[in-house]
C-alpha positions as CSV (number, residue, x, y, z in Angstrom):
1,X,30.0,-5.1,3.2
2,X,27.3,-2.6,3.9
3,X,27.1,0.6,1.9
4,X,25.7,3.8,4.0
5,X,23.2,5.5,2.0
6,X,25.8,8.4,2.4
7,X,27.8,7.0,0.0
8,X,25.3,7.6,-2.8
9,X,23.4,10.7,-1.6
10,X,26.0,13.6,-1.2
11,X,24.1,15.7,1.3
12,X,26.6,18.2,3.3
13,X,25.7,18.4,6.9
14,X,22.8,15.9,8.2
15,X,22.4,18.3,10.9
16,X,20.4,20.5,8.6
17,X,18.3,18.1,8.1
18,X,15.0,16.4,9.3
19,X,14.4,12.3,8.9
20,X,10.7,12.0,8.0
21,X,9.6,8.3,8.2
22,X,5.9,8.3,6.1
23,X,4.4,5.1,7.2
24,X,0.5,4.4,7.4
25,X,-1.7,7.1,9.0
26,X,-4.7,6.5,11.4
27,X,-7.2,6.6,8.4
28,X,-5.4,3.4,6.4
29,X,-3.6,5.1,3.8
30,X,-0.1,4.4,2.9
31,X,2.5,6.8,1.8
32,X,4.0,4.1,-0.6
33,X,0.8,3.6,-2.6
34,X,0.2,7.5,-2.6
35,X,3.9,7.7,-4.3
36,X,3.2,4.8,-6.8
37,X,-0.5,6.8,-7.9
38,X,0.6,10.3,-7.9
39,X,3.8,11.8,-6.9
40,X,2.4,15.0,-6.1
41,X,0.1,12.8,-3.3
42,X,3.4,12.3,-1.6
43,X,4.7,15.5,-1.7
44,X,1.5,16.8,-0.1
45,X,2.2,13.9,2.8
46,X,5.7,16.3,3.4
47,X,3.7,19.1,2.9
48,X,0.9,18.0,5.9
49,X,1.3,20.6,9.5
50,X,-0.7,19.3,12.0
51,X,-0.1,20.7,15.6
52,X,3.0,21.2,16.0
53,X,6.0,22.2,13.7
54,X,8.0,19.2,13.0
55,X,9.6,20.5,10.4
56,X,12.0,23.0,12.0
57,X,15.3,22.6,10.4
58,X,16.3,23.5,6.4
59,X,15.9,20.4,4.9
60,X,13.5,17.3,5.0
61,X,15.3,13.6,4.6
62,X,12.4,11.6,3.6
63,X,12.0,7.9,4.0
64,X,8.5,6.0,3.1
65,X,7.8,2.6,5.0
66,X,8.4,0.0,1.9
67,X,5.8,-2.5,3.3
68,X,6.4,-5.5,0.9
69,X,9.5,-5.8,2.9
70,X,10.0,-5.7,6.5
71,X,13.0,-2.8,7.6
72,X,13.2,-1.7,4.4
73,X,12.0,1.5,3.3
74,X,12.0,3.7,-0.2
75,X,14.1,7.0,-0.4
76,X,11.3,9.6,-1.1
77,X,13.5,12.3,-1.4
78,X,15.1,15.4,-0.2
79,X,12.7,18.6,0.2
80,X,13.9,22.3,0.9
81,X,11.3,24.3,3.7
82,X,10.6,27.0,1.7
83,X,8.4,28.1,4.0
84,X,6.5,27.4,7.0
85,X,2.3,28.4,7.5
86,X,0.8,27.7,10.3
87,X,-1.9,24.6,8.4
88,X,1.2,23.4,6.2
89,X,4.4,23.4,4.7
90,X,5.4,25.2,1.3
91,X,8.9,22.4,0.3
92,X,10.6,21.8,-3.1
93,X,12.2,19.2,-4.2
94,X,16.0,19.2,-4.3
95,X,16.6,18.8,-8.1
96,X,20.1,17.3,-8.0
97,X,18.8,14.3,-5.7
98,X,15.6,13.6,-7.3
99,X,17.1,10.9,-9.7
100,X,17.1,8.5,-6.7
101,X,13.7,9.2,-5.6
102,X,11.8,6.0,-5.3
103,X,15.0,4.2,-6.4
104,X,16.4,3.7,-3.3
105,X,15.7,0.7,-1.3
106,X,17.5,1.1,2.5
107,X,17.5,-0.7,5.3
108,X,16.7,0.9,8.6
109,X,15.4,-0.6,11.6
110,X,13.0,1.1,13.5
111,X,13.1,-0.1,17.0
112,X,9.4,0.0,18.7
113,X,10.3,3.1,21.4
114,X,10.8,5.6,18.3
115,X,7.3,6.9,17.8
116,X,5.9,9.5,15.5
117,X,7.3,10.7,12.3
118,X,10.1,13.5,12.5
119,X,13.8,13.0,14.1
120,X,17.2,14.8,13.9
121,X,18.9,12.9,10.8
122,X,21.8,13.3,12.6
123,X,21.1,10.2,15.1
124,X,20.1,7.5,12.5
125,X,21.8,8.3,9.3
126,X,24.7,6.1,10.1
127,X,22.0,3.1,10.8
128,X,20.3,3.7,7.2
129,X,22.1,0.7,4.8
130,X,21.7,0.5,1.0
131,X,19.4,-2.8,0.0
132,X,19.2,-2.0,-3.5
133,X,19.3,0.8,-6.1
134,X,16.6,-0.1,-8.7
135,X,16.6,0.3,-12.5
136,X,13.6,2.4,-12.7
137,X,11.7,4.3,-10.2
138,X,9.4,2.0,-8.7
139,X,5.7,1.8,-9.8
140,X,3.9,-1.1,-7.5
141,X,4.6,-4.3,-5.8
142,X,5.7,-7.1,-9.0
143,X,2.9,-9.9,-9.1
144,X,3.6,-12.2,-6.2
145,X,1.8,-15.5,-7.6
146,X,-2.0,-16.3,-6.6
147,X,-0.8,-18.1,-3.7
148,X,0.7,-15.7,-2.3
149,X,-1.8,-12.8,-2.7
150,X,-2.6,-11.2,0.6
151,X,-3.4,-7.7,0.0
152,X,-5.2,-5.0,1.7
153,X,-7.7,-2.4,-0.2
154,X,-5.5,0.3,-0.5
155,X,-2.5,-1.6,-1.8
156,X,-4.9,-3.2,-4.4
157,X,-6.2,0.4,-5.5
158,X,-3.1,1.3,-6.4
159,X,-2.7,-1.7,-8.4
160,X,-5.9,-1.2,-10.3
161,X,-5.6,2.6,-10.6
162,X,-2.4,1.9,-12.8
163,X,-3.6,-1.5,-14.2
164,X,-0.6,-3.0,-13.8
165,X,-0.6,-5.1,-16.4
166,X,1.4,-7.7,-14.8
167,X,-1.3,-8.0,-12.1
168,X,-4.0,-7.1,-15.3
169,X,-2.9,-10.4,-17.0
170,X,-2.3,-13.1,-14.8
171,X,-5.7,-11.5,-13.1
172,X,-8.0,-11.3,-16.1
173,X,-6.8,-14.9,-17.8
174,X,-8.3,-17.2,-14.5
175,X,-11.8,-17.8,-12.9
176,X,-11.3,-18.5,-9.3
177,X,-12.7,-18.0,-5.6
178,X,-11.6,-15.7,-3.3
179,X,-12.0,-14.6,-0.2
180,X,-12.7,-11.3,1.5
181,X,-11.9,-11.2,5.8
182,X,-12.7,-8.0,7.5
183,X,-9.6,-7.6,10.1
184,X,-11.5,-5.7,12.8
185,X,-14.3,-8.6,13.4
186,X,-12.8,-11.6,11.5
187,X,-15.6,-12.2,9.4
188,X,-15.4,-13.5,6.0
189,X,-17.0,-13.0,2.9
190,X,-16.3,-16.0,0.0
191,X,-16.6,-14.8,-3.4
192,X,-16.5,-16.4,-7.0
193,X,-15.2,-15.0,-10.4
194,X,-16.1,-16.3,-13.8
195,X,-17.1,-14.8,-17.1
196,X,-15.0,-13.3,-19.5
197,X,-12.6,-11.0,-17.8
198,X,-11.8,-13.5,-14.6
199,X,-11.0,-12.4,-11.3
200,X,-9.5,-8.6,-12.3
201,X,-12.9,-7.6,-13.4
202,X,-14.6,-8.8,-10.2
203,X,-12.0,-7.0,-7.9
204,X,-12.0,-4.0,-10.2
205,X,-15.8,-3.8,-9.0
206,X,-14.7,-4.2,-5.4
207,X,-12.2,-1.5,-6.0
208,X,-15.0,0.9,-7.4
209,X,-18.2,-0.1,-5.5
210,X,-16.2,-1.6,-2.1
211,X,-19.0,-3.7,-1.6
212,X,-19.1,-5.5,-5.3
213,X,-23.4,-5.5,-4.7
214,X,-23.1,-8.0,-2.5
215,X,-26.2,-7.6,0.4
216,X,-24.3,-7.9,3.5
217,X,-21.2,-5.7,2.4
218,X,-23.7,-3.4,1.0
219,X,-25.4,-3.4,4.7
220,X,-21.7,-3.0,6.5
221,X,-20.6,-0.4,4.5
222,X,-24.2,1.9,4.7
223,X,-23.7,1.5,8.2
224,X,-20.2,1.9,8.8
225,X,-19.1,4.2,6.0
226,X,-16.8,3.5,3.0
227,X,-13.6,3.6,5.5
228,X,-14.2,1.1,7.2
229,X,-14.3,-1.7,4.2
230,X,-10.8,1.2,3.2
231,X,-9.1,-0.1,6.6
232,X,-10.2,-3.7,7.5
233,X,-11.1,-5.7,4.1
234,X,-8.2,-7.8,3.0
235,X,-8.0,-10.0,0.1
236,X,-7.0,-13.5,-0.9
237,X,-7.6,-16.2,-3.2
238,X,-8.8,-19.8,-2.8
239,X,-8.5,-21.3,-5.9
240,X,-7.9,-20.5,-9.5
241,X,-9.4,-22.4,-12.6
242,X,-8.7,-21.7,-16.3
243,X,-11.3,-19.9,-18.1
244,X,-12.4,-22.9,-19.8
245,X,-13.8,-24.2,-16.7
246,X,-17.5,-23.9,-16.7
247,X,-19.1,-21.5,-14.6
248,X,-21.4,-24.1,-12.9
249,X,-18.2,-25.7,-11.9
250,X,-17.0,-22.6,-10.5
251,X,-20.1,-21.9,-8.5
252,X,-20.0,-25.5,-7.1
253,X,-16.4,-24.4,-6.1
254,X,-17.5,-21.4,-4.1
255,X,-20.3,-23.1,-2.4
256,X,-18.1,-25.7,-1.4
257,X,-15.6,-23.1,0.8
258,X,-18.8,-21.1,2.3
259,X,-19.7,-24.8,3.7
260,X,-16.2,-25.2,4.8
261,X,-15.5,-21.7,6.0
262,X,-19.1,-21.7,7.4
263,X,-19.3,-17.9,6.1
264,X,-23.1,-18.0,5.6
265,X,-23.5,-18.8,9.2
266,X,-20.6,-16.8,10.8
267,X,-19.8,-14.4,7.6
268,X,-20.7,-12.0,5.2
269,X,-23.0,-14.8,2.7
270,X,-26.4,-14.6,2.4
271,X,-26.7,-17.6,0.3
C-alpha cells in the first residue's frame, strides 16, 4: 500500500504552497550534488529569481531530482518567502520539517509535457508516494562496484570533495584502466592508473586539473573552456588489477584498449 508523503509531512493547506522540482540546469550542475557538498548551495538554488517571479505563494515545497534512481526524487525541504527582491528570494527554512530534509526518498512521475521548475502543490501532491525514509540524511550515491561505474564530472566532484571513503577505498586499493568519452562528440580518451594510490589519485587529478595533463584534453579544454569537459566528460572503468600488478603490465593493458577502441586514431590519445 502506498503511503502519500502527506502522511509524514504535516503541512496544512498545499494551496499555500509552491512545488519546486530542482533538476539539472543548462550549465551541468545538479541540485542533488550541490545538497550533498554544501547545504547552503541548495538553499541558494531556492533562493535563485530569474525573470519572472515563480515564487508567488507563502511557501516553497521543494523536491530535488534523485538521479541514481529514475522517478524518484529527495525531499529538500519546506522554505517560508520571507521576502521577494527583484534578482532573488530571501526563504528560511521551516524548522519543524527540517528533520526529513534529505531523508525523504518519493516517488513522482514527471510526465514529459510538465516543463520548468515551479507548479501549484495543489495538483501533484496526491501523485508524490513515499519510496523510503532513510536513517541519516543522505551524503552521496553508496559505491556501486567498478563495473558499474558510469559517472559524470559533477557527480564524481562531489564524491571527491567529501572523500567518501567508501568510494576512497575500494578506489585507492586497485590499478586499473579507464576510460574517459566526451558525450557531445563521442570521442574517447583511455587512461591508465598505477602507482601507489590507484585509480582515486588519478581521478582526483582529473577532478582538480579536468584535463589530468594529458595533451589533447589540455588542447580541448584551452579551447573550449573548463565547462565544457564540466558537461560532457563521463567516466568508466575497463579493468581493474591489484596493486601488485606491475606497472608495465598495466601499461600493456591500456595500450591494448587504445588498439581496440582505436582512440589514438578517432580519440583523445596521442600515443
Amino acid at each position: 500500500m502506498e503511503i502519500n508523503v502527506l502522511d509524514i509531512l504535516k503541512i496544512g493547506n498545499p494551496e499555500d504552497y509552491k512545488l519546486h522540482l530542482g533538476c539539472m540546469n543548462d550549465e551541468g550542475y545538479h541540485p542533488l550534488d550541490l545538497f550533498i557538498e554544501d547545504e547552503q548551495k541548495w538553499k541558494g538554488w531556492n533562493e535563485w529569481r530569474g525573470n519572472k517571479n515563480d515564487w508567488t505563494r507563502d511557501y516553497i515545497f521543494s523536491l530535488i531530482e534523485f538521479y541514481p534512481k529514475s522517478n524518484t526524487w529527495l525531499f529538500g525541504g519546506v522554505f517560508k518567502v520571507i521576502e521577494r527582491k527583484d534578482d532573488c528570494y530571501v526563504i528560511e527554512e521551516v524548522e519543524e520539517l527540517k528533520k526529513y530534509t534529505g531523508r525523504l526518498l518519493l516517488n513522482f512521475y514527471r510526465y514529459q509535457g510538465l516543463r520548468g521548475r515551479a507548479f501549484k502543490l495543489e495538483g501533484y501532491i496526491s501523485d508524490i508516494t513515499v519510496n523510503q525514509v532513510l536513517e541519516y540524511r543522505y551524503s552521496g550515491e553508496v559505491f556501486p562496484g567498478y563495473e558499474n561505474i558510469d559517472h559524470d564530472y559533477y557527480s564524481l566532484e562531489s564524491i571527491f570533495k567529501l572523500e567518501k571513503s567508501d568510494w576512497k577505498t575500494a578506489l585507492e586499493n586497485v590499478k586499473g584502466i579507464y576510460l574517459i568519452t566526451d558525450k557531445e562528440n563521442g570521442k574517447m580518451y583511455v587512461g591508465s592508473a598505477y602507482g601507489d594510490s590507484g585509480i582515486w589519485s588519478r581521478w582526483g587529478n582529473y577532478i582538480g586539473t579536468l584535463h589530468g595533463w594529458n595533451d589533447q584534453l589540455v588542447r580541448l579544454i584551452k579551447d573550449k573552456g573548463p565547462d565544457y569537459a564540466k558537461t560532457n566528460f563521463k567516466f568508466t572503468i575497463l579493468e581493474i588489477h591489484g596493486m601488485y600488478s606491475s606497472d608495465d603490465h598495466i601499461i600493456s593493458r591500456e595500450n591494448y584498449w587504445k588498439e581496440k577502441l582505436m582512440t589514438r586514431i578517432h580519440g583523445y590519445n596521442s600515443n
